[in-house]
N, C-alpha and C positions, 0 to 999 in steps of 0.2 A: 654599905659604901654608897655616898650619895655620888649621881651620874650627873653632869650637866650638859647638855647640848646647845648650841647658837646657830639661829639661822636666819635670815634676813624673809621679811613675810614674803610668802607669795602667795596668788590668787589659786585655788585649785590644784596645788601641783603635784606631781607623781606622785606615786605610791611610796616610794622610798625616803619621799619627806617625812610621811607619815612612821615608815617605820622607824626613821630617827625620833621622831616625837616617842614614841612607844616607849622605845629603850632608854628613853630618859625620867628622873624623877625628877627634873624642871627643866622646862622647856623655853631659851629665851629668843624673844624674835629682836633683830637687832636692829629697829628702825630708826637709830639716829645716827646713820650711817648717812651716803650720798646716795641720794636715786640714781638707779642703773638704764640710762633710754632704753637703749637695747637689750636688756636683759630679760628675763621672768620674773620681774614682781609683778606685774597688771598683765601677763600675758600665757599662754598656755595654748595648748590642742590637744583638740578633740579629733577622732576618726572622720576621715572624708571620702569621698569615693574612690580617691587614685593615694590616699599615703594620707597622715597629719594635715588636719587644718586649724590655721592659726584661729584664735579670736583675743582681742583685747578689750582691756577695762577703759574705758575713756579715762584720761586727767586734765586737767585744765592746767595749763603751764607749767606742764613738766619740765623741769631744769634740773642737770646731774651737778649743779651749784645750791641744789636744795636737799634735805633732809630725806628720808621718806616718809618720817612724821609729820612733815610740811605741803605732803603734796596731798590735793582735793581729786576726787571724782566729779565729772561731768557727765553731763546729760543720761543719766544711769535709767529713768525710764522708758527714755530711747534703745539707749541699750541692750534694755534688761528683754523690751519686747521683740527686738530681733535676733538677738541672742537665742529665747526661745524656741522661735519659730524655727530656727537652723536645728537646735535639738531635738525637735518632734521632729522635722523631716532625717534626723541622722538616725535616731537612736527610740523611734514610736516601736518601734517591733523588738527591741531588745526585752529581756522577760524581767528585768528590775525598773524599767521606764518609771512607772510610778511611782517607787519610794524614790528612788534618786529625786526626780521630779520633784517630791515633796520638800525632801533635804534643798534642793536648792530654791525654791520659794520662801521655808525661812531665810536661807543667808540673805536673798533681794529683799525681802522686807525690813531690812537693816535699813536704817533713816539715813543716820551719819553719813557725813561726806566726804572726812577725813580717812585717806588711803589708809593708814596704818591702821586705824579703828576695825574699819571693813574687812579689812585683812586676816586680823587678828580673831574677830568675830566668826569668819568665816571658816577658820580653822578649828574654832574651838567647837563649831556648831558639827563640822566633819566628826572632830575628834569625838565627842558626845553620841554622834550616832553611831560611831564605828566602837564604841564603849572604852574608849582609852584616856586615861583619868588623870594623864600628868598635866599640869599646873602650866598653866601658859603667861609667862611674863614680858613686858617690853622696856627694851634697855633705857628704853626713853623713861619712864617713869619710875628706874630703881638706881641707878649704878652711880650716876655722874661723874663719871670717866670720861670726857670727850678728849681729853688732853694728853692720851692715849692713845696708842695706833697699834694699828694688827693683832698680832700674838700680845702682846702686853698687856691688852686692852682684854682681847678674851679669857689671859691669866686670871687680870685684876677680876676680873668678875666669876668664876671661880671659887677664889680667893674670900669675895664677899659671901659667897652662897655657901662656902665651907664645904665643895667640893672636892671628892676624893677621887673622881673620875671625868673625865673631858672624852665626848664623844664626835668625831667630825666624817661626814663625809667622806668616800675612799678618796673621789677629786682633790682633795684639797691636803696630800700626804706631804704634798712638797714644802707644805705652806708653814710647819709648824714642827720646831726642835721637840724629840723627844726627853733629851738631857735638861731644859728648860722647863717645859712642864715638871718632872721628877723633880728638879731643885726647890717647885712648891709643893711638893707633896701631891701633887697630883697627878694621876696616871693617862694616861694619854693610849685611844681608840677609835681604829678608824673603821667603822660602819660600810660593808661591803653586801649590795643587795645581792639573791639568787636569780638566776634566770624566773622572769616571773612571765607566766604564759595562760591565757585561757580563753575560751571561744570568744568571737567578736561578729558573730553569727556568720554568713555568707563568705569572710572578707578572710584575706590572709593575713597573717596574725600582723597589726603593725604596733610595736612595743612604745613604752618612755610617753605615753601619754597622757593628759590630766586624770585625776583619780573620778573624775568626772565617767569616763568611759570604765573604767573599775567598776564604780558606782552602777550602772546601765547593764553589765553584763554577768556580776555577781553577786551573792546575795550578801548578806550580813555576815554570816558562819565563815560563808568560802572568803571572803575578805580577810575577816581576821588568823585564817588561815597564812594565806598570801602576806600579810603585816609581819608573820614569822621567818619568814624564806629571807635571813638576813645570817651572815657569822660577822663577826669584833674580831678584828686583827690589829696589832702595834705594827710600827712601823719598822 
């Protein structure tokens, strides 16, 4: 039974993105959708000293009247050099420092400027190290459905990929008929993470944070571990 899952890129995001990526045998990112200002696509946190600290991706005229295919990164070697400097003072003592570290020196040596490129890049470059092999696609470049909205739209595509299963989010239960999906033949499951917990050295444990602090405090093994701590429920 082929799975398909849709998710809109984000930069580094929790753990439980990734395990939707996992459980899927195509993965689509849906970046020609509208950019969210306030949302998580360019945004994320990491561990701080008193709870979650933010960090963002710079864009150059971000407008929720533009695509997210449409929208550029700015000044990213500015970035990228303070960025780091926060990561070695947050996380030099965590015992994965360097491979993380390495993992994310390839994603910044991504040229490209184009948000959804980098996004997209950067996820497959996660998924690669964490050895998870599903197919990463962007809506932008397969479907042309834009004339299409919500549920219909993630049917139609489905539909094209010859989908026998739709995987979303526990959030998103309210969002999508399960009688609709079933009138295309496809089954409909909503992805419900486990309590996922593990040392963060000194600190009390603060959950929901970029896979980035994952990366930093567990290994390879114990990751893909943790990538499991999920159950698929209907609605």
């Amino acid at each position: 039974m082929k799975t398909l899952a849709i998710m809109q890129p984000y930069f580094m995001p929790y753990i439980g993105y990734f395990q939707l990526i996992k459980a899927a045998d195509v993965f689509v990112i849906y970046d020609d959708v509208n950019y969210i200002k306030r949302g998580w696509i360019n945004k994320n946190n990491i561990l701080g000293t008193s709870g979650p600290q933010p960090f963002t991706l710079p864009v150059h005229k971000a407008s929720q009247n533009k695509l997210i295919n449409e929208i550029e990164l700015f000044e990213m070697d500015k970035f990228r050099n303070k960025f780091f400097k926060t990561l070695e003072q947050v996380y030099r003592k965590s015992p994965q420092y360097p491979h993380a570290l390495e993992l994310l020196n390839s994603i910044f040596s991504f040229t490209q400027v184009n948000l959804s490129d980098f996004l997209k890049n950067s996820l497959k470059t996660t998924c690669d190290y964490l050895e998870i092999n599903t197919p990463i696609v962007p809506s932008s470049a397969t479907y042309n459905n834009n004339n299409l909205k919500a549920q219909d739209r993630i049917l139609d595509i489905c539909v094209q990929e010859k989908a026998q299963c739709y995987i979303n989010p526990i959030g998103g239960v309210e969002l999508y008929s399960q009688e609709k999906f079933e009138s295309k033949g496809v089954e409909l499951n909503f992805l419900k993470s486990h309590e996922i917990k593990y040392s963060q050295g000194n600190s009390d444990f603060v959950p929901y944070l970029s896979i980035i602090d994952v990366l930093m405090f567990n290994s390879k093994d114990e990751i893909k571990e943790l990538l499991n701590k999920y159950t698929l429920i209907k609605n």
